[in-house]
C-alpha positions in Angstrom: -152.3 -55.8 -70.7 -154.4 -56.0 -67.4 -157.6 -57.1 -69.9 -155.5 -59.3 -71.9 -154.0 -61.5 -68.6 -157.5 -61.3 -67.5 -158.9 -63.0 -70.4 -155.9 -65.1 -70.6 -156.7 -66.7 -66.9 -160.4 -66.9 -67.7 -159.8 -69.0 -70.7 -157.4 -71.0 -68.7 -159.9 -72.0 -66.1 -161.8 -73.0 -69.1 -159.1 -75.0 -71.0 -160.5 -78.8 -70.3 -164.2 -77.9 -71.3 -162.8 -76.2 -74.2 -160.3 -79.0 -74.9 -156.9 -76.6 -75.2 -154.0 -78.6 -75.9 -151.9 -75.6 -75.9 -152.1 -72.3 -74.9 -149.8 -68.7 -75.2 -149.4 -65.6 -74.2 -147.2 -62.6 -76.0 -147.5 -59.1 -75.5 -150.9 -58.6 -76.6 -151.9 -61.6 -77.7 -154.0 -64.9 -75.9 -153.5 -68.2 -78.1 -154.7 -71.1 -77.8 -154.9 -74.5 -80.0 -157.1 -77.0 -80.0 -157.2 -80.6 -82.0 -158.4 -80.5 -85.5 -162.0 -80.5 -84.5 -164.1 -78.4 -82.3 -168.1 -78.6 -81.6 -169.7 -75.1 -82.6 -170.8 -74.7 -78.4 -166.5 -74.7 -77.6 -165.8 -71.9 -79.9 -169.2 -70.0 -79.1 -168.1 -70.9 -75.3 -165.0 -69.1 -75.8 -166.6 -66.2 -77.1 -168.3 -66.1 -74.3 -165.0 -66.3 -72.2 -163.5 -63.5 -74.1 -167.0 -61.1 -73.3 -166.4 -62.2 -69.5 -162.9 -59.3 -70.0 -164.3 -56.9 -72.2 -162.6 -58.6 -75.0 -165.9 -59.9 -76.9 -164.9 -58.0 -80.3 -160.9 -59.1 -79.9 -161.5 -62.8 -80.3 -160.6 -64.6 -83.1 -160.9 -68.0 -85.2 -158.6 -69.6 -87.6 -156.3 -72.4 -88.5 -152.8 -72.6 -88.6 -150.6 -75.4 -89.5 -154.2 -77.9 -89.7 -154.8 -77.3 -85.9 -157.8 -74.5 -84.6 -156.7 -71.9 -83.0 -159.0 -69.1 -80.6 -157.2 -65.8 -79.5 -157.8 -63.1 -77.9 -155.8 -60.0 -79.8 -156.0 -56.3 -77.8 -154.1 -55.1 -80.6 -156.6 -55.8 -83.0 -158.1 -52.8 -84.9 -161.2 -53.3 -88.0 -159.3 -52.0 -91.2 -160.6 -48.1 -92.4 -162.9 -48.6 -95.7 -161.1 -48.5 -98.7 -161.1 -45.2 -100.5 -162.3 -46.5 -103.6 -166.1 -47.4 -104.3 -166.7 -50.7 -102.5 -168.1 -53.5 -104.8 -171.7 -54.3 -104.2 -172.6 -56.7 -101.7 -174.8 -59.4 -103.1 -174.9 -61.6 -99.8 -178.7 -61.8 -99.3 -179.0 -62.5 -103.4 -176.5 -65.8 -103.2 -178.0 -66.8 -100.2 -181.9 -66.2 -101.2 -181.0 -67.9 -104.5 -179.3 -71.0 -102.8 -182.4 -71.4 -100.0 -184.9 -71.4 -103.1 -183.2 -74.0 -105.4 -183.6 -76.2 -102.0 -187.0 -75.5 -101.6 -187.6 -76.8 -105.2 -185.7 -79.9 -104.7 -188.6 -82.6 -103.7 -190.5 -83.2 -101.3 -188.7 -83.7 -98.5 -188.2 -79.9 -98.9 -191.7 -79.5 -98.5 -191.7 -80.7 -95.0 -188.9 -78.0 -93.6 -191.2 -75.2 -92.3 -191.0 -71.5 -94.3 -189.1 -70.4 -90.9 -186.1 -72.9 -90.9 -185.4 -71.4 -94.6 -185.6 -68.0 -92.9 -183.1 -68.8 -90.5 -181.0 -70.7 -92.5 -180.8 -67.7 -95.3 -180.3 -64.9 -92.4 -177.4 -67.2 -90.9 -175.7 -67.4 -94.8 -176.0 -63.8 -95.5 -174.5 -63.0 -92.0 -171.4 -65.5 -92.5 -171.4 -64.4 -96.0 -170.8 -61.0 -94.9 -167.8 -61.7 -92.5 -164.2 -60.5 -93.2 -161.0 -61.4 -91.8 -158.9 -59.0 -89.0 -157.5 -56.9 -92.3 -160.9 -56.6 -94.0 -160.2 -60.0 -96.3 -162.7 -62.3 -97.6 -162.1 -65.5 -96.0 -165.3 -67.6 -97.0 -163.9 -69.8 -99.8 -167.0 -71.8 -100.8 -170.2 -72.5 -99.0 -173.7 -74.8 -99.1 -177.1 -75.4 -97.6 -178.4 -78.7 -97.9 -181.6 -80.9 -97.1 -180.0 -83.9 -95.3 -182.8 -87.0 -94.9 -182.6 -89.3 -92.4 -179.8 -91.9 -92.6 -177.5 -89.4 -94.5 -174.6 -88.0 -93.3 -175.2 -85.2 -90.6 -178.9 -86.4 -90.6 -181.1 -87.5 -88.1 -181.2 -91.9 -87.5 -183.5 -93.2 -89.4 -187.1 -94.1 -88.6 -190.1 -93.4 -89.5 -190.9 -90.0 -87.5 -187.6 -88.8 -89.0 -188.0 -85.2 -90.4 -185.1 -83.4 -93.2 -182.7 -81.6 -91.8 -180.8 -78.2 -93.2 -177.2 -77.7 -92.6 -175.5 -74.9 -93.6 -171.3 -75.4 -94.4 -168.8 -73.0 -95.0 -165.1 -73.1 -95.8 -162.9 -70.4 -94.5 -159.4 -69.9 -96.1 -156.6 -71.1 -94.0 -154.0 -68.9 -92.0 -156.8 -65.8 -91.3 -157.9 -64.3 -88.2 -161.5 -64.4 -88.5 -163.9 -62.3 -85.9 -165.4 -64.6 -83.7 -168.0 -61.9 -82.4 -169.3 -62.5 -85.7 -168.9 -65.8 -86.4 -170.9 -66.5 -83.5 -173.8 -63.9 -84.3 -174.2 -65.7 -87.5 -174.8 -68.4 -85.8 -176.4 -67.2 -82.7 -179.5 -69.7 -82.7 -177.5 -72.7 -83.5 -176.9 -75.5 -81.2 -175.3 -78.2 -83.5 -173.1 -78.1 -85.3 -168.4 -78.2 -85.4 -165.3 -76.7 -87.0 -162.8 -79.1 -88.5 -159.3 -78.9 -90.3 -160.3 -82.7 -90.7 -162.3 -83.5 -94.6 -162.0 -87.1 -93.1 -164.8 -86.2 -90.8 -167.2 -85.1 -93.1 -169.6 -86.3 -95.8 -168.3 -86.3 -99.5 -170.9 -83.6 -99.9 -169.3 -81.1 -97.3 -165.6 -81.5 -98.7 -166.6 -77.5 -100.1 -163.8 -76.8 -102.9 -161.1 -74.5 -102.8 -160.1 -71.3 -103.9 -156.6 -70.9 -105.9 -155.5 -69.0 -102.6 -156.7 -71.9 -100.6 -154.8 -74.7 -103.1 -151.8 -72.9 -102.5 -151.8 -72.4 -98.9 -152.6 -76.1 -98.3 -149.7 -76.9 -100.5 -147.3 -75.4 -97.8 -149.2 -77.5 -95.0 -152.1 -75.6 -94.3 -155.5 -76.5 -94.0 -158.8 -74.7 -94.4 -161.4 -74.7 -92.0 -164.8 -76.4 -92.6 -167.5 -74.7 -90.4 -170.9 -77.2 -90.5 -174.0 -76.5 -88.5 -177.7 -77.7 -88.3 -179.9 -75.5 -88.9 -182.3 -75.3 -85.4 -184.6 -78.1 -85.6 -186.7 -75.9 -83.1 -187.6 -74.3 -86.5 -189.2 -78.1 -88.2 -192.2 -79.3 -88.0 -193.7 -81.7 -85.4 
């Protein structure tokens, strides 16, 4: 419990950068809801937070009732492997597949540097690869795409501008999902946000839903959208 109220007051000393609108704490559990969107530097900041008491692989990410939620769980435990034989992971196929069809889209492919693909296809296998606190999948649907200047999530136009990638994922509503590695994924990233919000996003990032996900957003829950821009460290001047 000593950990717990220790990560508890951490995060509270950190609850206007991370923009908590409400925060809770049960018997082994440190809660705390933000709006219904969040720039990828708050959640990785709060990952951070969580490492500062020992708690860096008890954090978690999810939405509940259309708002994100970050806690810290000391109760939480990874799930033993399942007994029978597990089904082949094809992660790095889907994701190497997905990266190539880009790279034969146009042109404007042709100016994104061999090393942003790299990135972009080690960040996809990694998320790809994430389960939920009971060993669930909980990435519905997913995308990479080239974004040109002017488009949505792209740079503003002019005549210097370089593509971007951006990498989107949407995780099933209602699951606690590891934010240790969420945020390894994603550990070279700078821009990017979650959202509960399709409002706040391009038509093309409105990622579909599974049957589980329908249903759950039927009784008032909402999926969230994870977006990021792939480092544009990686581009070429």
């Amino acid at each position: 419990m000593e950990r717990l109220t220790e990560a508890h007051s951490r995060i509270l000393q950190s609850a206007d950068t991370l923009k908590i609108v409400k925060s809770t704490l049960a018997e082994k559990v440190s809660r705390h809801e933000l709006s219904e969107t969040a720039a990828l530097s708050t959640i990785s900041l709060f990952q951070r937070v969580a490492a500062q008491s020992s708690c860096a692989k008890l954090s978690f990410v999810g939405s509940v009732a259309g708002k994100i939620v970050l806690s810290v769980n000391t109760s939480a435990s990874r799930p033993a492997p399942p007994l029978k034989k597990r089904k082949i992971d094809t992660s790095q196929e889907e994701a190497h597949r997905a990266i190539e069809k880009v790279k034969r889209s146009g042109t404007e492919a042709d100016k994104i540097r061999k090393e942003t693909f790299e990135v972009a296809q080690e960040a996809i296998t990694a998320l790809l690869r994430v389960r939920g606190a009971a060993g669930e999948n909980v990435i519905e649907s997913w995308t990479v795409s080239l974004r040109k200047a002017g488009d949505w999530g792209g740079r503003q136009a002019n005549a210097d501008s370089l593509p971007q990638l951006f990498i989107g994922a949407r995780v099933t509503a209602g699951v606690a999902v590891p934010l240790a590695e969420v945020c390894a994924a994603l550990s070279t990233f700078q821009d990017g946000m979650v959202t509960t919000s399709m409002d706040r996003v391009g038509a093309d990032f409105r990622l579909p839903l599974s049957t589980q996900g329908e249903a759950a957003e039927e009784t008032g829950q909402r999926s969230l959208l994870l977006l990021a821009t792939v480092p544009s460290a990686a581009t070429e001047d």
